[in-house]
DOGU-614688 format. One record per residue (C-alpha): x, y, z; residue number from 1. Coordinates in steps of 0.25 Angstrom, whole numbers, plus 2048, in hexadecimal, padded with zeros to 3 digits. Layout:
N
<site><px>X</px><py>Y</py><pz>Z</pz><resi>NUM</resi></site>
...
***
This chain:
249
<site><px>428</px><py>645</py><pz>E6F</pz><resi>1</resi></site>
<site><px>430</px><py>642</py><pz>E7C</pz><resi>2</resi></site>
<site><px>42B</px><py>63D</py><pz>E88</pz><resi>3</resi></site>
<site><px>430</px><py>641</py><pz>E96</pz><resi>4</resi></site>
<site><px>42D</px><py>63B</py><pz>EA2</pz><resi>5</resi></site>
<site><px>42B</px><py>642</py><pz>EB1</pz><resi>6</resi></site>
<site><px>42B</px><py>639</py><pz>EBD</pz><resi>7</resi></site>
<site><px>426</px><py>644</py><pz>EC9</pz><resi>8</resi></site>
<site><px>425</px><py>642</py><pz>ED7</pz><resi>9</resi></site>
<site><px>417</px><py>643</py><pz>EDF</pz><resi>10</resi></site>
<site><px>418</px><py>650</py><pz>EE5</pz><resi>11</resi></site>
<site><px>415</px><py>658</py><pz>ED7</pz><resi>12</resi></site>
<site><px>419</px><py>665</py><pz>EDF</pz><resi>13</resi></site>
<site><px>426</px><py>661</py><pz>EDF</pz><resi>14</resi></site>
<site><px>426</px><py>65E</py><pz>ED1</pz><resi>15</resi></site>
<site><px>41D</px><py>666</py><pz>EC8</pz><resi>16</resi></site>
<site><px>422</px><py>674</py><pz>ECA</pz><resi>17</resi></site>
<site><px>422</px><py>67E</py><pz>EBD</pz><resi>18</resi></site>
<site><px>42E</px><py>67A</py><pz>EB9</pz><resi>19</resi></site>
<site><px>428</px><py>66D</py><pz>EB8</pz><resi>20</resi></site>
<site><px>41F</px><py>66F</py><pz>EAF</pz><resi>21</resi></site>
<site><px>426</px><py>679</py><pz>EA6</pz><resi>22</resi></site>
<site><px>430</px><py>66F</py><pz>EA3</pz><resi>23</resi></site>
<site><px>423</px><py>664</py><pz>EA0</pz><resi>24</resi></site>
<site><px>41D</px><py>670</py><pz>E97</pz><resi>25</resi></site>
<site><px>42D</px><py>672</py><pz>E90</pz><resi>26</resi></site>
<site><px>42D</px><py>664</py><pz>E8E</pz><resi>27</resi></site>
<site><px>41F</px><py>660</py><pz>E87</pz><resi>28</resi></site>
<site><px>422</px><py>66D</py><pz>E7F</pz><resi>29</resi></site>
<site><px>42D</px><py>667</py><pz>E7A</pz><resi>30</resi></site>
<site><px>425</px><py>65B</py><pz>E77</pz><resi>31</resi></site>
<site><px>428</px><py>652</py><pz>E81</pz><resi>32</resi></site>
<site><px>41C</px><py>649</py><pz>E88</pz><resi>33</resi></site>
<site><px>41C</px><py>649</py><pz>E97</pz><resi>34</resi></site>
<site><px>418</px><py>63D</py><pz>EA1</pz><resi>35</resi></site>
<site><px>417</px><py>640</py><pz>EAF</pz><resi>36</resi></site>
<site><px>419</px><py>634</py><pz>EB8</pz><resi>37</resi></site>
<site><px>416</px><py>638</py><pz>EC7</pz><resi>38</resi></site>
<site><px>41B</px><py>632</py><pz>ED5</pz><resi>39</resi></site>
<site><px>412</px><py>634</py><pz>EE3</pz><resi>40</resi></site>
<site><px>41A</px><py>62E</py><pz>EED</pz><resi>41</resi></site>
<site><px>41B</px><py>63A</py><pz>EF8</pz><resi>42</resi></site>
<site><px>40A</px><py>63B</py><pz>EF7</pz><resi>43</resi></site>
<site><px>409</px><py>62B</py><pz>EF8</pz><resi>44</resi></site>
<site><px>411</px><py>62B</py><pz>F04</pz><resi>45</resi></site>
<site><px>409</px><py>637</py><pz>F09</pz><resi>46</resi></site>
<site><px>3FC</px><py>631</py><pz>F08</pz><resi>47</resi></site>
<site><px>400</px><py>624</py><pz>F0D</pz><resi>48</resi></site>
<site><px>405</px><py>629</py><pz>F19</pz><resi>49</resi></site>
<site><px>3F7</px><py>632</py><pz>F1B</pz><resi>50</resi></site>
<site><px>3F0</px><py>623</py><pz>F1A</pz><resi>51</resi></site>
<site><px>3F9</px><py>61D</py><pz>F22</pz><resi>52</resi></site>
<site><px>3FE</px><py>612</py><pz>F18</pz><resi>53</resi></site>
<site><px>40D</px><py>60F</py><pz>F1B</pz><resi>54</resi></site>
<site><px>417</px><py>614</py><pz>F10</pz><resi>55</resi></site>
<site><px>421</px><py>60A</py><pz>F0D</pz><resi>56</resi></site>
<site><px>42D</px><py>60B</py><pz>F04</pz><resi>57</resi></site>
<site><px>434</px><py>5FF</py><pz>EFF</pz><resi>58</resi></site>
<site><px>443</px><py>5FF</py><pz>EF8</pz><resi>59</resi></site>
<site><px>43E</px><py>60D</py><pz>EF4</pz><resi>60</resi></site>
<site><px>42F</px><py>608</py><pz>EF0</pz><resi>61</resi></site>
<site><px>423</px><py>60C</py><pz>EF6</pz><resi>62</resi></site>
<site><px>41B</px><py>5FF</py><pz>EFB</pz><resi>63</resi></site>
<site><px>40E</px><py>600</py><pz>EF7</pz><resi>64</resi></site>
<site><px>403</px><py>5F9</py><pz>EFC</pz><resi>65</resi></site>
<site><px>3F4</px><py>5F7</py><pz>EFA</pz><resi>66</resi></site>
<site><px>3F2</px><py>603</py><pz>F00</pz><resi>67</resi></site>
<site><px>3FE</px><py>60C</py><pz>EFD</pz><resi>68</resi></site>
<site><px>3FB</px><py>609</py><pz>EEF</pz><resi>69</resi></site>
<site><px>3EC</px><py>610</py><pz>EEF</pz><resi>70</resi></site>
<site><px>3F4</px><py>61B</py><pz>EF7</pz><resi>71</resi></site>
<site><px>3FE</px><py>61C</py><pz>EEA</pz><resi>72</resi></site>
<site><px>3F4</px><py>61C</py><pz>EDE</pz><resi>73</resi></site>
<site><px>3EC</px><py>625</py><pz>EE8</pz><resi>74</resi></site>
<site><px>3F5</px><py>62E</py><pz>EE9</pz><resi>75</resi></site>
<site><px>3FE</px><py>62C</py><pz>EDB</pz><resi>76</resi></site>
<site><px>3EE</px><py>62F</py><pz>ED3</pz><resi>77</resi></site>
<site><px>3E5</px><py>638</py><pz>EDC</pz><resi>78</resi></site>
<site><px>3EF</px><py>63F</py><pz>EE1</pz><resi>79</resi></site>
<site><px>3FE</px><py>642</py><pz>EDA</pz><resi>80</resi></site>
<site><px>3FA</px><py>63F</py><pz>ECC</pz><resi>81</resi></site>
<site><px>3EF</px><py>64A</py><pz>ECC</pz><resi>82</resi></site>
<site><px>3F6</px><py>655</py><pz>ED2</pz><resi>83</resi></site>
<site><px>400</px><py>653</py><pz>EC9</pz><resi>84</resi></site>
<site><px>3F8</px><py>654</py><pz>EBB</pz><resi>85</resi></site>
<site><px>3F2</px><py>65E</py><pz>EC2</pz><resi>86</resi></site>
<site><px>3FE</px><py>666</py><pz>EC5</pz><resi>87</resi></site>
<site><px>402</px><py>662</py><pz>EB4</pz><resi>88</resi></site>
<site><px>3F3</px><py>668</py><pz>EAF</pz><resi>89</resi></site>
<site><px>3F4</px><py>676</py><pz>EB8</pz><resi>90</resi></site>
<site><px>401</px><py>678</py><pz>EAF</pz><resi>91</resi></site>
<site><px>3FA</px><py>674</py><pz>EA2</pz><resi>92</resi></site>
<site><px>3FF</px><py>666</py><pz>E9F</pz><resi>93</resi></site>
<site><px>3F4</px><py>65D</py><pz>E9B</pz><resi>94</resi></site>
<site><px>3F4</px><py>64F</py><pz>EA4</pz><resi>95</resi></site>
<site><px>3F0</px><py>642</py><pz>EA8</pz><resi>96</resi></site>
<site><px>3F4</px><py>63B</py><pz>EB4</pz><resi>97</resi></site>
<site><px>3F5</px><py>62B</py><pz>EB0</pz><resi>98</resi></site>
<site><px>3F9</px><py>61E</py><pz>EB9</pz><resi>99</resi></site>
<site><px>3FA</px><py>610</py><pz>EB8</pz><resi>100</resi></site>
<site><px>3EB</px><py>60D</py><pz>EB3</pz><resi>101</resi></site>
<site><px>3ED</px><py>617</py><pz>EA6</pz><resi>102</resi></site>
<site><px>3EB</px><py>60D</py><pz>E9A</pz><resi>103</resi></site>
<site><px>3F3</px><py>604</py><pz>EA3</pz><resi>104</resi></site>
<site><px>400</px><py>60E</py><pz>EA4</pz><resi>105</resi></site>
<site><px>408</px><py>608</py><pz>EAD</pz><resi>106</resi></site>
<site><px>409</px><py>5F8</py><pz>EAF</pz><resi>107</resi></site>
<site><px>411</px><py>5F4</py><pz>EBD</pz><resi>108</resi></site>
<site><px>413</px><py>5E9</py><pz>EC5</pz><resi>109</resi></site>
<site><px>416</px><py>5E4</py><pz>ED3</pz><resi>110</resi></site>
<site><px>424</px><py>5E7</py><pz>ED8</pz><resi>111</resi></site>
<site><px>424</px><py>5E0</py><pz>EE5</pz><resi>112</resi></site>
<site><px>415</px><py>5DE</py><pz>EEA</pz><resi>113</resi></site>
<site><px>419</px><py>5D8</py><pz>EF7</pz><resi>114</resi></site>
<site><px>425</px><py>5E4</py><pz>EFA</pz><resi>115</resi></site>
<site><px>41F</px><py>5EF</py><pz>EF2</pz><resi>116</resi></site>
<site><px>412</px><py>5ED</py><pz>EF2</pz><resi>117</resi></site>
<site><px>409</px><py>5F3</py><pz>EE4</pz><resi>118</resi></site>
<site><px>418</px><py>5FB</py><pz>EDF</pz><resi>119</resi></site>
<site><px>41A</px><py>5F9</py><pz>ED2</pz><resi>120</resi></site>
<site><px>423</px><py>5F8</py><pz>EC7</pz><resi>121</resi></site>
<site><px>41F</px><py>5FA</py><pz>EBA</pz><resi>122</resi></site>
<site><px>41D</px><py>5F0</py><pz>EAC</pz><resi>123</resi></site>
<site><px>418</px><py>5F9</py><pz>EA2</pz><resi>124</resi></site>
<site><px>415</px><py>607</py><pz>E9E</pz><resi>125</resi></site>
<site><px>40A</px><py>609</py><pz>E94</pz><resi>126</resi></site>
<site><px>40D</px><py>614</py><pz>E8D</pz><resi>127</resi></site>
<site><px>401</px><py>617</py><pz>E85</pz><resi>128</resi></site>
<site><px>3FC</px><py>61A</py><pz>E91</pz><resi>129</resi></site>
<site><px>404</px><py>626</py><pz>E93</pz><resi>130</resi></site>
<site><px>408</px><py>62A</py><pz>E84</pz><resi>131</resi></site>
<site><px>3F6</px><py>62B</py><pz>E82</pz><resi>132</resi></site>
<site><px>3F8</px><py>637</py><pz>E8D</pz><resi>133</resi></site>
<site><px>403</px><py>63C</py><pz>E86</pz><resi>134</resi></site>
<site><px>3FE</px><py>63D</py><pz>E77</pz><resi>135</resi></site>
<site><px>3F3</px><py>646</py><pz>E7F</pz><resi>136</resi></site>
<site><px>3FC</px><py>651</py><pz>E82</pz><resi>137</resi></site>
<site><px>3FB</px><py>64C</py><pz>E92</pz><resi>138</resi></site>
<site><px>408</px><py>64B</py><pz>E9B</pz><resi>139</resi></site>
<site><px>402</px><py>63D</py><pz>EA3</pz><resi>140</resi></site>
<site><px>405</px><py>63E</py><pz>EB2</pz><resi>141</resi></site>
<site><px>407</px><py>62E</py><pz>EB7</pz><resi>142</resi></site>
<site><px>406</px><py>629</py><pz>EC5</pz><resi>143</resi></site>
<site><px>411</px><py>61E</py><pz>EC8</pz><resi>144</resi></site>
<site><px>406</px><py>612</py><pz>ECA</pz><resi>145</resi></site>
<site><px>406</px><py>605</py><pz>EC3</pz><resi>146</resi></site>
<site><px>3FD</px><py>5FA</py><pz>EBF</pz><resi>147</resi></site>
<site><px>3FE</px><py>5EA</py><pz>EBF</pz><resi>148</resi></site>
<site><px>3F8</px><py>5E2</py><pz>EB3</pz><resi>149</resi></site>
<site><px>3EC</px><py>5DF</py><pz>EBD</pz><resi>150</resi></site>
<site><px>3EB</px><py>5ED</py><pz>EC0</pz><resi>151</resi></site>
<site><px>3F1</px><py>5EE</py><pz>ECE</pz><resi>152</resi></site>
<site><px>3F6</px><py>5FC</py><pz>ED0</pz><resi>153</resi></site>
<site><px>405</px><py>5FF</py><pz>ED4</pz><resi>154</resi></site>
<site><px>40F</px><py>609</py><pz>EDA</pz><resi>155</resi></site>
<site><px>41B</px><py>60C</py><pz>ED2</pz><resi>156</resi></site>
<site><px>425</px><py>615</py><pz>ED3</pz><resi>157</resi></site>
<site><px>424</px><py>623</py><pz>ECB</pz><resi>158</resi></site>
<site><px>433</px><py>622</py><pz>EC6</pz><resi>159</resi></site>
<site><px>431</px><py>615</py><pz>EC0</pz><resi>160</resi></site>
<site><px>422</px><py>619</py><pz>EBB</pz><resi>161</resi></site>
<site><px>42A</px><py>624</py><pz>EB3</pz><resi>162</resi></site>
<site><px>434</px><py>61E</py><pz>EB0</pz><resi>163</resi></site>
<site><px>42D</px><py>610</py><pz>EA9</pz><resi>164</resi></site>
<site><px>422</px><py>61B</py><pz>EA3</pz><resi>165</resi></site>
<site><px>42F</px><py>623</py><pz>E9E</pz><resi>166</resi></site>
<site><px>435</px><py>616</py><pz>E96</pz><resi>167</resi></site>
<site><px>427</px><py>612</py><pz>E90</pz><resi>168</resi></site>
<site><px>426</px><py>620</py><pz>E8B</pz><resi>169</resi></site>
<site><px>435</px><py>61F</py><pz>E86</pz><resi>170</resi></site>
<site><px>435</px><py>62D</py><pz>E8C</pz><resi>171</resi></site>
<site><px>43F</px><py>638</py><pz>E88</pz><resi>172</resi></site>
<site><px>442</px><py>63C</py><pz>E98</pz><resi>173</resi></site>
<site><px>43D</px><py>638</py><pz>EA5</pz><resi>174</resi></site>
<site><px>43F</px><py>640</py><pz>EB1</pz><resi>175</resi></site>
<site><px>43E</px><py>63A</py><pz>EC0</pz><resi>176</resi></site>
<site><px>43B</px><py>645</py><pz>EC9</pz><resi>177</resi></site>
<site><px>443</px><py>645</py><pz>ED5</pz><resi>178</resi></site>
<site><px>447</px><py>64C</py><pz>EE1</pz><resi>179</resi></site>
<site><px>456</px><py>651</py><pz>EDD</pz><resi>180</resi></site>
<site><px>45B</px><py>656</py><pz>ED1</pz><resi>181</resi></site>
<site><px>45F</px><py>64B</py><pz>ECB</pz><resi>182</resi></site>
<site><px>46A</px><py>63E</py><pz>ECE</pz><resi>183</resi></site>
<site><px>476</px><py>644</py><pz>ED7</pz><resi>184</resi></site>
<site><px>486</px><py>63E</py><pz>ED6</pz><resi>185</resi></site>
<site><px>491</px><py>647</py><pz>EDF</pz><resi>186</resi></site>
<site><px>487</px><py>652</py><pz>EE2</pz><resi>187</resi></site>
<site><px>483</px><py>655</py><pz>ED4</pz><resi>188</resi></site>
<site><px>477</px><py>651</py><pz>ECC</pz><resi>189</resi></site>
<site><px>47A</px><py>64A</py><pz>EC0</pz><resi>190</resi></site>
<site><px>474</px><py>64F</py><pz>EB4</pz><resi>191</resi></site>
<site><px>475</px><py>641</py><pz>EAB</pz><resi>192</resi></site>
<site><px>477</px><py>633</py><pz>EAD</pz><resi>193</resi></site>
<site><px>476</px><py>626</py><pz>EA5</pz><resi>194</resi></site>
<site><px>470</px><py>619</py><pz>EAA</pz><resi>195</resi></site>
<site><px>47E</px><py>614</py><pz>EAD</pz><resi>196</resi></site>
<site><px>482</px><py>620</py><pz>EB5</pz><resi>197</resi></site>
<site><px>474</px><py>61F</py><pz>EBE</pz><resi>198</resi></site>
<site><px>47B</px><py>610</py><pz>EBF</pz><resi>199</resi></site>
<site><px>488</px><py>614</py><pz>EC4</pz><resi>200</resi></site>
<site><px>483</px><py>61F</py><pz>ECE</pz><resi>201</resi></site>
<site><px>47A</px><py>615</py><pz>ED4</pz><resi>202</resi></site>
<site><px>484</px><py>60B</py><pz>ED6</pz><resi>203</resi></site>
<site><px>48D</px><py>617</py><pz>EDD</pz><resi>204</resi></site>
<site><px>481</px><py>619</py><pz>EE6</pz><resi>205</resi></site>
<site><px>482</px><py>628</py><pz>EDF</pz><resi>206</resi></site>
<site><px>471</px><py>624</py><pz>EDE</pz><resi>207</resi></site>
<site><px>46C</px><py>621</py><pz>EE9</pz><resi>208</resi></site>
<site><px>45C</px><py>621</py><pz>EF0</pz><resi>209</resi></site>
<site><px>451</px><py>625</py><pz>EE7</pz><resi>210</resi></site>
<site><px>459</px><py>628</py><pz>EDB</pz><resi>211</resi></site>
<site><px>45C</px><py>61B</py><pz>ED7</pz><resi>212</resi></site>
<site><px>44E</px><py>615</py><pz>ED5</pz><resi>213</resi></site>
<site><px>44B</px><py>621</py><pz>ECD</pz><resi>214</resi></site>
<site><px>458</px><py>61F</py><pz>EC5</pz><resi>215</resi></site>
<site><px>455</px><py>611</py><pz>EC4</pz><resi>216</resi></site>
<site><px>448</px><py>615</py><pz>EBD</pz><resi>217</resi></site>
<site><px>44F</px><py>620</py><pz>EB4</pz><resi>218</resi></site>
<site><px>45A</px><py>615</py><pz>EB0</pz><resi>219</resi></site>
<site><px>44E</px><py>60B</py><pz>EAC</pz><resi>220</resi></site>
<site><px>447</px><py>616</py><pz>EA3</pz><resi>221</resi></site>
<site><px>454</px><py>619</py><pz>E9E</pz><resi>222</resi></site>
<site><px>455</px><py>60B</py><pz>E99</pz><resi>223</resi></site>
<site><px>449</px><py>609</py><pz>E94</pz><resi>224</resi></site>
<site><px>447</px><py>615</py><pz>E8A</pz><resi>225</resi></site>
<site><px>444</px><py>623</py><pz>E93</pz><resi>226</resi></site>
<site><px>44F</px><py>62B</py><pz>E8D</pz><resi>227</resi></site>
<site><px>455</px><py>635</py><pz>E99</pz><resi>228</resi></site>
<site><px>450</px><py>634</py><pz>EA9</pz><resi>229</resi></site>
<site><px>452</px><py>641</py><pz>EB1</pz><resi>230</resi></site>
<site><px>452</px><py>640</py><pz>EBE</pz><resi>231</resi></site>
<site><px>44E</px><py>64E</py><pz>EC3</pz><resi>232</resi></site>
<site><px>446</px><py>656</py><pz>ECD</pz><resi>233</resi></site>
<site><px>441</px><py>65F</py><pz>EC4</pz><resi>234</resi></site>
<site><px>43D</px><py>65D</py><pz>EB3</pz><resi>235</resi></site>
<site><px>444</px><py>66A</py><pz>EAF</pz><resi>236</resi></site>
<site><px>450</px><py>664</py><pz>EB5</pz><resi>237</resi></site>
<site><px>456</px><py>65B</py><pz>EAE</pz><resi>238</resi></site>
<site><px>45C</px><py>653</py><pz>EBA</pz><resi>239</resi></site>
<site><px>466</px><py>647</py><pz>EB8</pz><resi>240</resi></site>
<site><px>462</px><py>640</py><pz>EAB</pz><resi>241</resi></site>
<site><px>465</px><py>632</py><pz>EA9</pz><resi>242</resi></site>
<site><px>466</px><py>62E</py><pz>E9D</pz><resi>243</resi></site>
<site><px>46A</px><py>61F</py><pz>E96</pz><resi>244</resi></site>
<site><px>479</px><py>620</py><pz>E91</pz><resi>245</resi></site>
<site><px>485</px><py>62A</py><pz>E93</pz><resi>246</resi></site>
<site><px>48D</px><py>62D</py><pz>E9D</pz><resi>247</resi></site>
<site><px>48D</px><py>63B</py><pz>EA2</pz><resi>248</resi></site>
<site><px>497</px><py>644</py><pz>EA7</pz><resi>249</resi></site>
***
């Protein structure tokens, strides 16, 4: 049985539309298991700005104190996680929502305490974690939040929590939800590329901004067992797929 991999954004309005979840109802009636990893940035940035906590990006990294990082788990736990399983169980999906403290789920560590502050990267996946919830028949909803060895939580970014969960899953498909249709070259979204393609446009400065840590991500899982990445703003769309080998017309 596949497994497929969804990486939404925050704002689940702007993701979990009917199409949405006909598509999550197609797959699993295909046989497919589903894994829902979620992001939260635009609700974090909105709360810390209500509580006056500065926001700070860093190379494209929010730094995350003491403070911002209570705000993150907060908001990532109490607040976008439940509206989403929410939102799954009004359409009949049975669901749990899961973070870092699930049977140990997802190990991290420090990327660069004095610049970053508690952001993350992450060591490990356990699996078992995950793969008990899916032998339940439940899609698990996972907040992007690490832990240390000694139990200090982290904030890690949602492409590379879907992405690292996708390869320790060995997932058939993993799809990063974005804002665009998918990765653009001379006007036109390309429906395929292989790793070394992503390479080449990257060097031609074809990708460019925020697309190039989330290729960066899909190019990592690629390597390391996920077997296709689309990047896409919606599932029923297939999106630009990046696959290992070949070269595409």
């Amino acid at each position: 049985m596949g497994k497929i991999v969804v990486k939404i954004g925050g704002v689940a309005s702007d993701n979990l539309t009917n199409n949405f979840f006909e598509q999550i109802e197609s797959w699993q009636a295909h046989g497919h298991e589903i894994i829902i990893v979620h992001g939260g940035g635009y609700y974090i940035t909105e709360m810390m700005e209500r509580l006056n906590i500065p926001v700070m990006i860093n190379e494209g990294l929010r730094v995350t104190t003491e403070q911002a990082l209570k705000v993150t788990q907060m908001v990532l736990m109490g607040q976008v996680q439940p509206t989403i399983t929410t939102l799954f169980q009004q359409q009949g999906f049975g669901t749990i929502g899961l973070n870092a403290s699930s049977d140990n789920m997802i190990q991290g560590t420090f990327i660069d305490q004095e610049k970053l502050g508690y952001v993350g990267e992450i060591t490990e996946i356990n699996p078992a974690a995950i793969e008990g919830v899916l032998h339940k028949n439940y899609i698990p909803i996972i907040a992007p939040l690490g832990m240390t060895a000694n139990g200090q939580w982290l904030n890690i970014n949602a492409d590379d929590t879907a992405c690292k969960i996708a390869e320790a899953l060995e997932a058939d498909a993993l799809y990063l939800l974005t804002d665009v249709p998918g990765v653009k070259q001379d006007e036109q979204w390309l429906e395929k590329l292989s790793i070394h393609e992503v390479e080449q446009l990257k060097a031609e400065k074809v990708i460019t901004g925020g697309m190039i840590p989330k290729l960066n991500s899909a190019v990592d899982a690629l390597e390391n067992g996920v077997s296709e990445v689309h990047i896409t703003n919606c599932i029923e769309c297939a999106g630009t797929v990046i696959v290992k080998e070949g070269v595409f017309a």
